[in-house]
C-alpha positions as CSV (number, residue, x, y, z in Angstrom):
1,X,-49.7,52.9,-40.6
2,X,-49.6,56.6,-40.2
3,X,-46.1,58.1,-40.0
4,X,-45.3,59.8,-36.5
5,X,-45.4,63.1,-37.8
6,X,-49.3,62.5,-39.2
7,X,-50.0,60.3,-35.9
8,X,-48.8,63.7,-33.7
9,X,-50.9,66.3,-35.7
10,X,-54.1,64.1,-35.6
11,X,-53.2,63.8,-31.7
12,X,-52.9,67.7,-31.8
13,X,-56.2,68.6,-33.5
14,X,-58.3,66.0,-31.3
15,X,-57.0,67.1,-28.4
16,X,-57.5,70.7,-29.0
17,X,-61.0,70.2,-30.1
18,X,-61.3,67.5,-27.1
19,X,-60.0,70.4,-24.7
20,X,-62.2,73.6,-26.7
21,X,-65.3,70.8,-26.1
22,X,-64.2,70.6,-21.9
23,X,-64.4,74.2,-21.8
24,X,-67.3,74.9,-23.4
25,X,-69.4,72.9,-20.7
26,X,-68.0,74.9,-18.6
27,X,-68.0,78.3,-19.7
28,X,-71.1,78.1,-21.8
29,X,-74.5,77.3,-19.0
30,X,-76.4,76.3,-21.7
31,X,-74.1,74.0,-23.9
32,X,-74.5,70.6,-22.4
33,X,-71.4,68.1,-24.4
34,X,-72.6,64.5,-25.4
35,X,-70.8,62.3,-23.3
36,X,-70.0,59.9,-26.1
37,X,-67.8,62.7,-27.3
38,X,-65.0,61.6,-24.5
39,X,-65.2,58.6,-25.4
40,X,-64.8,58.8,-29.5
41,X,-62.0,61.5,-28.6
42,X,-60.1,58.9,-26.0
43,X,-60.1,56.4,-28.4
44,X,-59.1,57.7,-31.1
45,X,-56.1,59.3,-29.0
46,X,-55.3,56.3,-27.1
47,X,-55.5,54.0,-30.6
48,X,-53.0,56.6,-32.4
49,X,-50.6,56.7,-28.8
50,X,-50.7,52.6,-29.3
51,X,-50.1,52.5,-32.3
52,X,-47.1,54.7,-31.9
53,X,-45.8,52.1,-29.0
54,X,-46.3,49.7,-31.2
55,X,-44.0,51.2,-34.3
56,X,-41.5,52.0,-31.5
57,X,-41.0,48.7,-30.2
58,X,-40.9,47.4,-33.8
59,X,-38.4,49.6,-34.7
60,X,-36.0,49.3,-31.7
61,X,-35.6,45.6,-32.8
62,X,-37.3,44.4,-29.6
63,X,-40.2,42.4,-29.3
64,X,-40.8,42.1,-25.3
């Protein structure tokens, strides 16, 4: 498992280049984004953001 510190940064960068990707299709008329992108990016995201949960929970002692 990645350590939180890793797991943020790789959060960072996808997000950035998620966001850079949002406004491209906007701002460039002629740049049209595959919309597999969103999902690749969300999963990635959301799987690193579980994974995280996960570690927490672990790591309080608590298994709800």
């Amino acid at each position: 498992m990645p350590s939180e510190r890793v797991r943020n940064t790789i959060i960072t960068v996808v997000t950035t280049v998620w966001a850079i990707n949002f406004g491209a299709g906007l701002l460039v008329p002629t740049y049209e984004p595959d919309q597999s992108i969103n999902a690749i990016f969300m999963a990635i995201v959301g799987g690193l953001f579980a994974i995280g949960a996960r570690n927490s929970n672990k790591s309080d002692g608590g298994d709800s």
